[in-house]
C-alpha positions as CSV (number, residue, x, y, z in Angstrom):
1,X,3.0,-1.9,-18.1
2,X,2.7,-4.6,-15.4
3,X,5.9,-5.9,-16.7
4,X,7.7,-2.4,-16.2
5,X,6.1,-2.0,-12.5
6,X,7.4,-5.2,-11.3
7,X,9.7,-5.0,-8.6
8,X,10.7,-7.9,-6.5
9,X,10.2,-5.5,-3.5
10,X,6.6,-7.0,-3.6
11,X,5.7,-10.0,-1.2
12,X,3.0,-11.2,-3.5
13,X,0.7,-11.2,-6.3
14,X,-1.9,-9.1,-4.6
15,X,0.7,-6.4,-3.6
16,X,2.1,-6.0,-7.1
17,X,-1.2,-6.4,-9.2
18,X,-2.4,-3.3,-6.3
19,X,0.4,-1.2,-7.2
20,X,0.1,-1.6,-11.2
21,X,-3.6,-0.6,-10.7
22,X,-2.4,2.4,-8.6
23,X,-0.7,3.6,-11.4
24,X,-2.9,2.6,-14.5
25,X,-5.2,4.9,-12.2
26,X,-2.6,7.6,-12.5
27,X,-2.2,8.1,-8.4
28,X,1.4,8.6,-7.2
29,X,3.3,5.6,-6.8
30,X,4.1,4.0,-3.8
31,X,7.3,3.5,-1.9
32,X,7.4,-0.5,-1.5
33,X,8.5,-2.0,2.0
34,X,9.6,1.1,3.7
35,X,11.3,0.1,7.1
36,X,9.2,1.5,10.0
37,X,10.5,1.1,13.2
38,X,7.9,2.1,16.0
39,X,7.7,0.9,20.0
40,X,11.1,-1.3,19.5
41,X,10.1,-3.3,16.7
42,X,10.8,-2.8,13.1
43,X,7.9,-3.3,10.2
44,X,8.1,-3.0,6.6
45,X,4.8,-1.5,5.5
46,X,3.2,-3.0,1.7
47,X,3.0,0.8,0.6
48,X,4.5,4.2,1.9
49,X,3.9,7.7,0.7
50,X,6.4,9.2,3.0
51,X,6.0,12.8,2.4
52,X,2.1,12.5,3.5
53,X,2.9,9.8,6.9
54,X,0.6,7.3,4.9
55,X,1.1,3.3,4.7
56,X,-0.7,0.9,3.0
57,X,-1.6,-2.9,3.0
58,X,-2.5,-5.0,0.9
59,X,-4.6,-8.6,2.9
60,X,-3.9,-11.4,0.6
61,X,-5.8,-14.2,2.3
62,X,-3.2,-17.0,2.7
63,X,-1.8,-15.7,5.9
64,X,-5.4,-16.1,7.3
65,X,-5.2,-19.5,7.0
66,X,-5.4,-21.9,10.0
67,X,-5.1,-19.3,12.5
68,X,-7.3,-15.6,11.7
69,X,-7.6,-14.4,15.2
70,X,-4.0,-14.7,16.1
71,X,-2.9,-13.1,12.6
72,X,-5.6,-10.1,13.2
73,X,-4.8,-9.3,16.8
74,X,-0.9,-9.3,15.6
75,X,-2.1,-6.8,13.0
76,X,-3.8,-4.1,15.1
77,X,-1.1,-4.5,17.3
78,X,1.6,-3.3,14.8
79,X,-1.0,-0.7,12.8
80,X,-1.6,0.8,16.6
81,X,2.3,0.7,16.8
82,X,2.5,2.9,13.7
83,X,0.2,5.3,14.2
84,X,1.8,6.1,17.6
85,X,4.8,6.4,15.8
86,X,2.7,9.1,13.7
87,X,1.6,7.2,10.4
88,X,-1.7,7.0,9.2
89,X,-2.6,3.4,8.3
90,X,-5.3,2.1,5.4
91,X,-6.0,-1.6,4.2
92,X,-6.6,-2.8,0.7
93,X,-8.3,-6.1,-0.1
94,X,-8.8,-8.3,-2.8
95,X,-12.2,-6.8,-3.7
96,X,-10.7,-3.2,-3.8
97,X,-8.1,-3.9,-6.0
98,X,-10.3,-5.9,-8.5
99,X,-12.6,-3.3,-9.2
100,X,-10.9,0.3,-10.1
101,X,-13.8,1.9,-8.9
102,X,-13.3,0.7,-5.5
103,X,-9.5,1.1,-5.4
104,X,-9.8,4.7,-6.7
105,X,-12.4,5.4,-3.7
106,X,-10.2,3.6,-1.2
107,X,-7.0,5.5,-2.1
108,X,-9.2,8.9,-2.6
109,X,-10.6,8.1,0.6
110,X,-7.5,7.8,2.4
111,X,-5.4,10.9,1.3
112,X,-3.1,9.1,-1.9
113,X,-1.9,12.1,-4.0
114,X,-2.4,11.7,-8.0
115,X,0.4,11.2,-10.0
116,X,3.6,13.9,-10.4
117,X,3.0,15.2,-14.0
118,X,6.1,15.8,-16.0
119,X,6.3,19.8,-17.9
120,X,3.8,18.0,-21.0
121,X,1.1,17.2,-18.6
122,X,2.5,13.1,-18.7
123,X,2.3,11.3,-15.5
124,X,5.4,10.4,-14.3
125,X,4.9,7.1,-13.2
126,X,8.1,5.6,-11.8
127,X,10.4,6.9,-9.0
């Protein structure tokens, strides 16, 4: 499974372990690195369900290092740069994606569709 979901569209571990868990827990899967471009600048969201104007991110913590308040204003900055440009924004962590009762509350929560079911009730899990 994880071997089949691999794509080298994902910038890390934490992105690509997120999106196997996305679709273990049979929730549609995501668009990977979508180009955004919003107030002059281009961005390339983690996760994009395109239809419903929702991007994810996963926040490994090795771009934390050495500099966290620099690296977080940066990121509101560009999440308040997408949402003018009419996306709605949600954050994964490590701790959602290690426990799948967290992940499937945090992608409930934030309007991620279930899977596309094929004609024999199968999910269809790959685009």
């Amino acid at each position: 499974m994880a071997w089949e979901a691999s794509t080298s569209l994902s910038e890390s571990a934490g992105e690509t372990l997120a999106r196997v868990r996305m679709i273990r827990l049979a929730f549609e899967p995501p668009e990977l690195q979508l180009v955004v471009t919003a107030d002059g600048h281009r961005f390339r969201p983690d996760y994009a369900w395109r239809s419903l104007a929702l991007l994810g991110e996963f926040d490994g913590q090795g771009k934390y290092a050495g500099n966290e308040g620099a690296v977080r204003r940066a990121e509101k900055e560009r999440e308040e740069a997408l949402r003018r440009a009419g996306f709605r924004v949600f954050r994964l962590s490590w701790a959602d994606i290690s426990n799948p009762h967290a992940l499937r509350r945090a992608l409930s929560a934030n309007g991620v569709p279930p899977a596309v079911r094929d004609e024999r009730g199968n999910v269809r899990r790959f685009r």
